[in-house]
N, C-alpha and C positions, 0 to 999 in steps of 0.2 A: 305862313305856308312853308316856306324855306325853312326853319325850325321845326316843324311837324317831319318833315322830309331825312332830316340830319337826324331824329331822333329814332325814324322808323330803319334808318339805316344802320344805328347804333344798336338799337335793338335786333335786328340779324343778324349782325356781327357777332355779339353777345352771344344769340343762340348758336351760330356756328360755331364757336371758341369753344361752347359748354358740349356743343356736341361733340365736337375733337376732343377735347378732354375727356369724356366722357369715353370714347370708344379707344381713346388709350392707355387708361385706367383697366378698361376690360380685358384691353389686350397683354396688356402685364400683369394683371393677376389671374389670368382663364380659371388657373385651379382653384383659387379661392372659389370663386363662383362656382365652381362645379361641386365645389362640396358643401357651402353655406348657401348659396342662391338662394333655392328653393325655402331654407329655415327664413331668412330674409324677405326674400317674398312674400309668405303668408303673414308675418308680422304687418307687412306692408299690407296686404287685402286687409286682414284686421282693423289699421289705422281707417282705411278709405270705407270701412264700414261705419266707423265711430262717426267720420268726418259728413256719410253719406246719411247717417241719422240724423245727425245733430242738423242738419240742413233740412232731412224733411220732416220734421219733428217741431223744431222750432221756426221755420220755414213756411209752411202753409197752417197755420192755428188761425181756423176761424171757430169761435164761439165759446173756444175754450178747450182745453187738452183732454183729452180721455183716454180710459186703457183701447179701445178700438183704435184710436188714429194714432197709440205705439205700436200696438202691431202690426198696423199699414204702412207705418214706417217705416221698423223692422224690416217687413220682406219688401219692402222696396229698396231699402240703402242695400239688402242679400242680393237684388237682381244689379241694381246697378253697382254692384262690389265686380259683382259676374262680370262685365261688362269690360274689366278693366281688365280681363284676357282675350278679349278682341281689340285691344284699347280705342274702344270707344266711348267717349263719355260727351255730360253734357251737364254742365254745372247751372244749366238757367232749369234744371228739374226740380231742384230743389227750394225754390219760391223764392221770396220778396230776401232772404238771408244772403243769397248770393251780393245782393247790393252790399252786405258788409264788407269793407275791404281786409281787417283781420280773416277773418273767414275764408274770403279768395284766395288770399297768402297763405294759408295751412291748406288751404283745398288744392291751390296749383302745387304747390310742394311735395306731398302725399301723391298724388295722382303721378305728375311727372316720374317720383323716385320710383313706383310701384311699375308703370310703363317700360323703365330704363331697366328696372331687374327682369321685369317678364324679355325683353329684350337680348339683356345679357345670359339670362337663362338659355334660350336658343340658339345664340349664335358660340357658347361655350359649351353645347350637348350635341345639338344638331347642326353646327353653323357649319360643320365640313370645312373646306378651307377657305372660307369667309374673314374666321378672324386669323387664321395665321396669315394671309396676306395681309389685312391693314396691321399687325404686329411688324410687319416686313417692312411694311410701305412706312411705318414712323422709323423702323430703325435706318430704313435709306436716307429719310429725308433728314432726323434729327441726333443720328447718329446713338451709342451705347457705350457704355465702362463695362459691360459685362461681357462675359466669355458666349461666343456662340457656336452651335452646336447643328450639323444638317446633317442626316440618316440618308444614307439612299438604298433603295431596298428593304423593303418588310418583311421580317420572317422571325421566329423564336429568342433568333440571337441577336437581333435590333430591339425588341423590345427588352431585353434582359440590359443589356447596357442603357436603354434611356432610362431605365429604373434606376440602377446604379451611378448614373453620374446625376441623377436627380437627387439621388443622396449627398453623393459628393462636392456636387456644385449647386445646391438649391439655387442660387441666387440668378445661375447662367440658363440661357434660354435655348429652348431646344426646337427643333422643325423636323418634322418628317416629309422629305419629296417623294410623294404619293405619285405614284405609275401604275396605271389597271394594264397587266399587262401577264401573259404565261404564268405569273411567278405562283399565282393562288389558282388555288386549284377550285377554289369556289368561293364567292361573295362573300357569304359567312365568315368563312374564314378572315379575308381580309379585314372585315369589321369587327372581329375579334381583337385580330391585333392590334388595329388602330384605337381600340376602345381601351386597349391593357395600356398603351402609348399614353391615350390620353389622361390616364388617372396621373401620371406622371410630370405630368404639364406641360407636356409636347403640342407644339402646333401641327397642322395636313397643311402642307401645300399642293398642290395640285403642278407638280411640274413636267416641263420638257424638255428634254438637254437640248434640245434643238434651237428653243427662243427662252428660254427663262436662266439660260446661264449668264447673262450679263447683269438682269435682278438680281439674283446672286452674290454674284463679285462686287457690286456696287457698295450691298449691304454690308461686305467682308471691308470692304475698305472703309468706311463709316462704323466700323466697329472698332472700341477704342482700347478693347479688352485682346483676348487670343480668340481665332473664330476654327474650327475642328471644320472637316468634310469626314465624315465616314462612310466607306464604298462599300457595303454590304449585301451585295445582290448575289445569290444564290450562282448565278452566268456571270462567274469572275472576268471573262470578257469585257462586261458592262461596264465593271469596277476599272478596267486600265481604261477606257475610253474615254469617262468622266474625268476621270484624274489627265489622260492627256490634253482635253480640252481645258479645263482649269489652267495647267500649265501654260497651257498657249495665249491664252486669255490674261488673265490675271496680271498685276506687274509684282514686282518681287519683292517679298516682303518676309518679314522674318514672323508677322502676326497671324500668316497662314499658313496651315499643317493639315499635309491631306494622308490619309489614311484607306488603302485597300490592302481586301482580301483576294490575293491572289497567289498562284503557284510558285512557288519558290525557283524553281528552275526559270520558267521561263522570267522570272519576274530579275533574275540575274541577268537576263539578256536585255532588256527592253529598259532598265533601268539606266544603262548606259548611255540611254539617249541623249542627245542636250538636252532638249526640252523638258528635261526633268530638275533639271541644274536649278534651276531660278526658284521653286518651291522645295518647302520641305516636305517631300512624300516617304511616306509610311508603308512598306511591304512587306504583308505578312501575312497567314493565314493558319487556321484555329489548330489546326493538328499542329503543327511548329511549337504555337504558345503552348500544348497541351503538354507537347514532352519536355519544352523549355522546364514547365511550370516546375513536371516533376522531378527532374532531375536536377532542380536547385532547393527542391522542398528537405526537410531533414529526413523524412519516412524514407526519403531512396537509400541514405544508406543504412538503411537496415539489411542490406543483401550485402554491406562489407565484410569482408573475413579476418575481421580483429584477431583471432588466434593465429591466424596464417602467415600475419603480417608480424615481418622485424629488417629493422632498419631500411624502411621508404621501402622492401622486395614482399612482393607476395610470391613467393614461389611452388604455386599451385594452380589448378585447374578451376576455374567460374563457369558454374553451365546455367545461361541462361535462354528460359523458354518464351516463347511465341506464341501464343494460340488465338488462330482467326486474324494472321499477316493478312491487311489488304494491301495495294498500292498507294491507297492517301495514307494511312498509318509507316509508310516507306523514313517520314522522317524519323519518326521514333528509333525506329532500328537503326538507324544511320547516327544518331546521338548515344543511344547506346551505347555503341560500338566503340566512339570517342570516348565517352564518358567514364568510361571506369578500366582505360587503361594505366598499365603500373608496369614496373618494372619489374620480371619474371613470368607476370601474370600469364595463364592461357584461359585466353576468352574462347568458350562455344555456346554458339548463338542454337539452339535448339527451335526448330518449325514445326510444330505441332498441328494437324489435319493430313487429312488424305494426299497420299503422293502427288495423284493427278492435279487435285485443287493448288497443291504447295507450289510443284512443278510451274504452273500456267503465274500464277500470282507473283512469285519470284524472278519469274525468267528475267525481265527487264532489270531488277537489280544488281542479279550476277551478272548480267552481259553485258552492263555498261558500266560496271566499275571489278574487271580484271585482276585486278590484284588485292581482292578483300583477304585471301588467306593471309595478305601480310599482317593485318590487324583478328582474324577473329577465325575460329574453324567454325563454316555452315553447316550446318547438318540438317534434312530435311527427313524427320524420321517416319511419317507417314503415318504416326499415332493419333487418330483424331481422337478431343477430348468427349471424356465421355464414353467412349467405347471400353471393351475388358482389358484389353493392350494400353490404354490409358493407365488403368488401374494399376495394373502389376506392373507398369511404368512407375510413378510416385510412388513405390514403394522399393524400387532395386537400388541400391544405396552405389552401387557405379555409375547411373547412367541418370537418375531422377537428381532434376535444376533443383539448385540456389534458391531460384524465385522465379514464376511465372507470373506473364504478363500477358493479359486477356483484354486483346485490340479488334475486333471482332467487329464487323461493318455493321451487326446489329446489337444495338446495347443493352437490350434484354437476353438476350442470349449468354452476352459478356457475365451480366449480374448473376445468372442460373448454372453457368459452367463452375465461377468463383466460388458460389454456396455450396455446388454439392461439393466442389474439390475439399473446401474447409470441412465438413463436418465427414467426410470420409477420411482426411488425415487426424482428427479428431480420435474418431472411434478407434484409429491405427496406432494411436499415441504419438503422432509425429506432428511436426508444425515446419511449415516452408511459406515464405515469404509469397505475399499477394499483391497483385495491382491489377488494379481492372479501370478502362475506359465507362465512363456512365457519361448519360446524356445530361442529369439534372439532380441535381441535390434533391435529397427529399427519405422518405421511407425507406429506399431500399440501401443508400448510402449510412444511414442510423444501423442498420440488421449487418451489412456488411463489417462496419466498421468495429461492431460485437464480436462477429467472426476471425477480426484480424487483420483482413482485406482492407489493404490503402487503395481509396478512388481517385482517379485522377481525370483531369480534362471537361469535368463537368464545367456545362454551360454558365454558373457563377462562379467560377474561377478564371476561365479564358476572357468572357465578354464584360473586364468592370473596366471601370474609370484605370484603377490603379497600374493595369498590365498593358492596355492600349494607349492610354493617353499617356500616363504618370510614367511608363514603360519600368516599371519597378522590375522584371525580369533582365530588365538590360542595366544595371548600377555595376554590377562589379564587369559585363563586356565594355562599359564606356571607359574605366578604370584602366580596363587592359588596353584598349584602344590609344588610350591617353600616356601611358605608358610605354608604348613600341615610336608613338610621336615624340615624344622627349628623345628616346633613345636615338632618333633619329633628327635630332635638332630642331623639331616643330613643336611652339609652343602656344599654347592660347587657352581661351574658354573650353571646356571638356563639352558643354551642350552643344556648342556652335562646331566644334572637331568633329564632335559625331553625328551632330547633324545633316553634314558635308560628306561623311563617309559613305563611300560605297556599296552596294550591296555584297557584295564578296568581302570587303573589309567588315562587314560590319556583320556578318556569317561566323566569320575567321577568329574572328574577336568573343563573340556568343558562343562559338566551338569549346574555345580554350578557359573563358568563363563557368561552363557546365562540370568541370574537372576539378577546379580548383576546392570545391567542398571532399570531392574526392584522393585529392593532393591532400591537402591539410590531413583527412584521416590516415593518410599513410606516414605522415611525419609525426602524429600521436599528438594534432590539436582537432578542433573543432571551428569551423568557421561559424559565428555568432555575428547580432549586431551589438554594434558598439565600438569603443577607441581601442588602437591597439597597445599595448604594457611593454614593446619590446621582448619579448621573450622569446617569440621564433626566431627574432634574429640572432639573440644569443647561441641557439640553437644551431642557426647554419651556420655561425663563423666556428662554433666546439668541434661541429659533427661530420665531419668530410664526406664519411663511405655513406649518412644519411642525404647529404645536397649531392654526391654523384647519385645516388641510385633516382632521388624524385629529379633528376636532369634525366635520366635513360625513362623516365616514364613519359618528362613532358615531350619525348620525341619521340616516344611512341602514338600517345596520344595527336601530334603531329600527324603523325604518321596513317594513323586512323581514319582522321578528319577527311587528307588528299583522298584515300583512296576509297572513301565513302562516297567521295565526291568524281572518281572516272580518273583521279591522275594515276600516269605509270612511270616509270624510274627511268632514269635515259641518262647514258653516260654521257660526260662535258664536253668532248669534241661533238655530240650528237646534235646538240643546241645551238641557236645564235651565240653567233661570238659574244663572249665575256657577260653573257647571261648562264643566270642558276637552272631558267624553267621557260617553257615555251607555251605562253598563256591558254595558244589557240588549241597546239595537238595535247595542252595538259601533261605535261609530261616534265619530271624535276630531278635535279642533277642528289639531290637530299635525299629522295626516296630512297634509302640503304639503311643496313642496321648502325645499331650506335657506334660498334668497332671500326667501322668502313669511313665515319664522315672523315677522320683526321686525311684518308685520301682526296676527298673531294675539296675539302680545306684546302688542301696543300695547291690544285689547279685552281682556285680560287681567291688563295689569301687569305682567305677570312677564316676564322675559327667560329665554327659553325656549334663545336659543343660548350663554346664558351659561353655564345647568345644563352643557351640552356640553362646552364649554370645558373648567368648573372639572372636569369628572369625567377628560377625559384629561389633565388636569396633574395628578392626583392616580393614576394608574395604577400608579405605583413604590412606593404608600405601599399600594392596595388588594395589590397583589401581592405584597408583603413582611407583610402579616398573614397571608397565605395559607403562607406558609414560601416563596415565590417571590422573584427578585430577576432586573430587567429591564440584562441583559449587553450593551454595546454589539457589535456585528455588525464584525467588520474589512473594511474595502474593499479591494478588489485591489491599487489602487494605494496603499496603504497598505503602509508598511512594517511594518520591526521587532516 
């Protein structure tokens, strides 16, 4: 009896073990199952049809076999095949055969396998978040080597990135925290996106920042790999809430990296917190990445004026247009504006649409940052595109831009202004430079790019692996960051330095990064990847009047940046004692032209155009920690 007892308990055991294996197997491959399942399956009814013949076939023979009691067999092994998508079965139907014990052993095996697919079939199509919790619940209990991955918030651009880092990281596993909540506008919808999620191999969890944030953190901590938070909710609100409760929560660890989309300005105030210190949080959002993108892509300088330019001075007029300024596109214009300052250069920023509309959408830019003429002439010309005043605009050779940029809060609109503008400068004989905001790669970006028209900010450019995670937009800002630390007697890891930076430093840094392709064009290289040959530095120790003039642009450039940003100029006694700049009222003893700093030097001590200097002699060296290297530009009249 006691042996009968120890065995009946081994055998539960057994079954319980086969069953946790079992449903951990499923939960690590979901996608496999969701694309072979069903091909598996039906092999499986096939088998338990064989299995369910051969039992009543050879199973009930009395008097001898006939074609009649095959085909009773037949559609009895078909019913009870059926059977085994209720899994209901009953192997004493099949007669006196079941007493074989080989028989049993192929019949339980067949049957079990065929159960356990119909099973995993369900709970990886329709299991809802069934199986992303026991995926969850193994990764708590028995920990992971692999990268983990949580979505919060569903919408276009969550699914666009779980696709892309499902490329990128097949191996790392991914969860969406499902919230039925305002964000969908209808049922449909949601199960849309969660169904585009799932081909991907994404789990649903079914969460609530309320009680399911310590599941969570549990799992992050039992992760042995990097474990990502992406704060993706449409009410960027959400996204700081999450992230400050993680913060609070969590202990500090270098294995966890959280990531929201939130507003830039405010995300400069709120980031100061402590409670941000202890995690490494991620602030950023999609219009930022979009102009980062472009304004490190090679197509932006295509609006350079390589004829205009000699020795590091463009000494001429850049008119670049606007059309469809909203307030989220606000970052754009503000990098702009950085972006391709030079020394002699006159930037005008051209607004293109109706006064009224420009007037209202702008007010907040010009009224909190005062001193934009020192970097750029506004002009708001009231031309909306498209109208005859458009027309006979793009074609007056005084007054029609360099290159328009069509940022326009509707993106078909953006795509239809761009087409007819190309095929009207077409028929004109003229060609000007094009960039347009699109929502998503596809047909009209193929037609566009026929046209001539560079896209930018599309939804697979901002939302991959490479730009959020990989933060490949940020190599040559960590470069510079890592760079002004040296300068300054701080030494260490470049990931761990900037990971510790501030949101302002880490702005400051991306600022003067976005330039630096534009730098390089004005000293006659090209910033490429690759190591650097030495040669720009040859360059800057021959070329004097070339390293002063790209020194008067990187302070103009400078100069850009503040006042894109609200600061204004204030003389040295105006300040805290033996300070440059007074953080709170924004206001810096520097904001002056280049001729004027050797004054504020002199109340300072410090040689303020020397910093200049020594930073673009050192551009070949920041560039080549980046994996960059600065290629000498061949001249026309250059042979060989």
């Amino acid at each position: 009896m006691p042996m009968n007892i120890l065995i009946f308990l081994i055998i539960w055991l057994m079954g319980f073990f086969i069953l946790a294996g079992v449903l951990y197997f499923i939960s690590r491959h979901n996608l496999w199952f969701r694309k072979y399942g069903l091909t598996l399956f039906m092999g499986l009814l096939v088998m338990g049809f064989t299995v369910y013949f051969t039992g009543y076939f050879f199973g009930n023979i009395s008097g001898g076999s006939s074609l009649l009691h095959a085909i009773g067999s037949a559609f009895l092994a078909l019913f009870s095949s059926g059977r085994i998508m209720v899994m209901e079965l009953d192997i004493g139907e099949t007669g006196s055969l079941y007493m074989n014990e080989l028989y049993r052993m192929i019949y339980g095996i067949v049957m079990f396998a065929a159960m356990v697919m119909l099973a995993a079939m369900v709970l990886a199509n329709i299991g809802g978040g069934i199986l992303g919790r026991i995926r969850l619940i193994f990764i708590k209990a028995v920990g992971t080597r692999k990268n983990l991955y949580f979505f919060y918030g569903l919408n276009r651009d969550t699914v666009e990135l779980v696709s892309d880092i499902h490329r990128k990281d097949p191996s790392g596993t991914l969860f969406l925290l499902s919230i039925r909540d305002e964000e969908y506008r209808e049922e449909k919808e949601r199960r849309d996106l969660e169904n585009e999620a799932f081909q991907s191999g994404a789990f649903k969890i079914v969460f609530n920042p309320e009680r399911s944030l310590r599941f969570l953190i549990r799992a992050a901590q039992k992760c042995k790999g990097e474990t990502h938070v992406l704060c993706m909710k449409q009410e960027r609100w959400k996204n700081e809430l999450l992230v400050r409760r993680l913060c609070e929560e969590a202990e500090k660890t270098d294995r966890l990296h959280l990531y929201a989309f939130y507003e830039n300005e405010k995300s400069g105030k709120i980031s100061e917190d402590e409670v941000y210190r202890k995690s490494d949080v991620h602030w950023t959002q999609p219009e930022e990445l979009a102009a980062r993108g472009l304004l490190l892509s090679p197509d932006f300088l295509k609006i350079f004026p390589d004829e205009r330019c000699a020795e590091g001075r463009i000494d001429s007029e850049l008119r670049l247009a606007i059309a469809g300024y909203s307030a989220a596109n606000e970052v754009l214009c503000r990098y702009l504006i950085c972006g391709v300052q030079a020394a002699g250069l006159r930037l005008r920023i051209q607004f293109l649409g109706t006064a009224e509309e420009m007037r209202k959408e702008t007010a907040f830019f010009f009224r909190a940052n005062p001193m934009l003429s020192l970097a750029a002439e506004m002009d708001l010309t009231g031309i909306e595109p498209g109208s005859e005043d458009y027309y006979h605009y793009l074609l007056d050779e005084k007054e029609c831009p360099h290159a328009v940029f069509f940022i326009g809060k509707y993106m078909d609109e953006n795509v239809g202004s761009a087409l007819k503008t190309a095929e009207f400068l077409e028929r004109n004989g003229k060609s000007l430079t094009m960039f347009v905001k699109a929502e998503s790669a596809g047909v009209d970006r193929c037609v566009l790019e026929r046209s001539g028209v560079v896209v930018f900010g599309c939804r697979e450019q901002v939302c991959s692996y490479d730009v959020l995670i990989g933060e490949k937009l940020d190599a040559i800002a960590r470069s510079v960051h890592m760079y002004y630390q040296r300068f300054y007697g701080v030494d260490g890891d470049v990931h761990i330095l900037w990971s510790q930076a501030g949101v302002y430093e880490k702005m400051s840094s991306r600022a003067l990064a976005l330039n630096i392709r534009w730098k390089a064009r004005c000293a006659g290289f090209d910033l490429i990847p690759g190591r650097p040959d030495g040669s720009y530095e040859k360059v800057a120790a021959a070329d004097k009047r070339l390293m002063e003039n790209l020194s008067i642009g990187e302070h103009r450039r400078w100069q850009a940046y503040l006042v894109t940003e609200g600061w204004k100029s204030a003389r040295p006694e105006e300040l805290p004692a033996g300070k440059n700049k007074d953080i709170i009222t924004r206001r810096h003893a520097c904001l002056v032209p280049w001729e004027k700093l050797p004054e504020v030097s002199g109340f300072y001590g410090i040689d303020y155009q020397y910093l200049d200097r020594i930073f673009v002699c050192s551009l070949e060296k920041i560039a080549g920690e980046a994996g960059y290297a600065l290629k000498r530009r061949r001249r026309e009249n250059e042979s060989g």
